[in-house]
Structure formats: C-alpha cells, structure tokens
C-alpha positions in Angstrom: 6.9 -18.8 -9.9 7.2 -22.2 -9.8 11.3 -23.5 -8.8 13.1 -26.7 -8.3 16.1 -26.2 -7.1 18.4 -29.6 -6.7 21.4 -29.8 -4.2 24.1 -32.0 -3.1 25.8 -33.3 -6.0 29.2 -34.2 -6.7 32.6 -35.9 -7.2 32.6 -39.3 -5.0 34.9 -42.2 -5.0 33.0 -46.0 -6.0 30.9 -47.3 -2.9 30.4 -43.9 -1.5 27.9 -42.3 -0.6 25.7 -38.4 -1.9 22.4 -36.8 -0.3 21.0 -34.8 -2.9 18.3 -32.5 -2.0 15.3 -30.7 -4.0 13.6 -27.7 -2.7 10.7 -27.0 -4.2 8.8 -23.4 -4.1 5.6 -22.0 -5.7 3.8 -25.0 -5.8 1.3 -26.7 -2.7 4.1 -29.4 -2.3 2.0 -32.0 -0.5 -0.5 -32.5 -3.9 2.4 -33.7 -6.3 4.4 -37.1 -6.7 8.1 -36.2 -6.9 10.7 -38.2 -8.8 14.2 -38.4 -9.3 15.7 -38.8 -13.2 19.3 -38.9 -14.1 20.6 -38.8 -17.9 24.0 -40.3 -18.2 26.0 -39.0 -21.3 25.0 -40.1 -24.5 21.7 -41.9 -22.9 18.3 -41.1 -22.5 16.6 -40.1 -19.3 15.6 -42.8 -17.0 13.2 -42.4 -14.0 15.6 -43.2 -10.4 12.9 -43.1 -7.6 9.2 -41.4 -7.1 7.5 -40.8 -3.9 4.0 -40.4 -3.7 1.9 -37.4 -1.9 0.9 -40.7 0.0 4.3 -41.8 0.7 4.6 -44.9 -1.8 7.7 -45.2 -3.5 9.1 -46.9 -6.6 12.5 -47.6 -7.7 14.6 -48.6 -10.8 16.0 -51.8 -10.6 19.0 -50.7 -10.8 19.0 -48.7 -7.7 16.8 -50.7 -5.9 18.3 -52.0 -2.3 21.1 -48.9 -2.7 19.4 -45.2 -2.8 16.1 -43.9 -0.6 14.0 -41.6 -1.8 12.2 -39.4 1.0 9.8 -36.1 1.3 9.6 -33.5 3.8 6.2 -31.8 3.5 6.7 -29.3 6.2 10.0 -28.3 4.6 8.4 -29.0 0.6 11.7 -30.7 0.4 12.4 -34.3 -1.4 15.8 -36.3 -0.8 17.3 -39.0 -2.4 20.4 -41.2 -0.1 22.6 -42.6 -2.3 24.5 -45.2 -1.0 27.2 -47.7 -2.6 27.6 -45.6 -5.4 29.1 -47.2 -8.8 30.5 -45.2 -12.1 27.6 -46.0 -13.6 25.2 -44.0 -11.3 27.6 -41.1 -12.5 24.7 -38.4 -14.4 22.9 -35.2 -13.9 20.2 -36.0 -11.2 16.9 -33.6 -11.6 14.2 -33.2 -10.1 10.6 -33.2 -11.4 7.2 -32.8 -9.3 3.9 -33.9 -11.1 0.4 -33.0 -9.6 -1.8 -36.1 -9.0 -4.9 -35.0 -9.8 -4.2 -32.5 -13.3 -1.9 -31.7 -15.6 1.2 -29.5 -13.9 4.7 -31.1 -14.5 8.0 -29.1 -13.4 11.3 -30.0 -13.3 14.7 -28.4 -11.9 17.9 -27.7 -13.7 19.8 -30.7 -12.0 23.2 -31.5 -10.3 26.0 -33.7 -11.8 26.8 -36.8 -9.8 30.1 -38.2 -11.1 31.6 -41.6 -9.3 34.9 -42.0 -9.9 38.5 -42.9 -8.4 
C-alpha cells in the first residue's frame, strides 16, 4: 500500500520560516520525481517545487529564491524549507510522487500552512 504522509505544517507569523516533510512508503522511492502543490482557498492547485530522481529541481516563480526542495533516498523522504514566508504562501501543501518511466502518480492528504500575524 502505497502512503504519503506530509508533516510539518502550521501557524507562522510573515517572514518566518516551516520544514515540511513527506515520507513516502510502498513505492521504490528513488524511481519517482516528487513535487510539492499547495491550493490556497478558492484557487486551483499550483505546482511549488519538483525534484527529480536525478536531483534537478524546478520552482514557481513565486517561490523561487525563498523555499528548497530536497530528497532523502536512504530515508524515501522529500523536504521543502520554507523561508520568508508571506500570507500568501498560506495553503494546504501535498505531496505527490510520479514515476519517471510509466504511469504511477500518488499524492498525500496534505498539511495546512497558514502565515499570519
């Protein structure tokens, strides 16, 4: 059974800082890209950061400069630092792996990131 299971979020003042964390289980962890997607109320979903089983990463614009995203195969664990946080980074943060070489896509349930003073 396949489980993503996200960690870390939660209620941090503007210009702070969250590490959330995403453990994944029944999958070989080292064959998928991972991402990061967040859906603010009322919007639709929008891609954060993906890492590559190579280690290439991509970022929205928006984040670019202020959140890492990072993998631990050995631990089949992906991160994402989030640092200067604004109230408009405030959303539910999932996490979803994707196989690079056929069709498998999973996601987890996601943690709520609210930035607020």
């Amino acid at each position: 059974q396949v489980q993503l299971v996200e960690s870390g979020g939660g209620l941090v003042q503007p210009g702070g800082s969250l590490r959330l964390s995403c453990a994944a289980s029944g999958i070989t962890f080292r064959f998928y890209a991972m991402g990061w997607y967040r859906q603010a109320p009322e919007k639709q979903r929008e891609l954060v950061a993906i890492i590559t089983s190579s280690g290439s990463t991509n970022y929205a614009e928006s984040v670019k400069g202020r959140f890492t995203i990072s993998r631990d195969n050995a631990k089949n664990t992906v991160y994402l630092q989030m640092n200067s946080l604004k109230p408009e980074d405030t959303a539910v943060y999932s996490c979803n792996a994707r196989h690079e070489r056929i069709e498998l896509d999973y996601w987890g349930k996601g943690t709520l990131v609210t930035v607020s003073s």
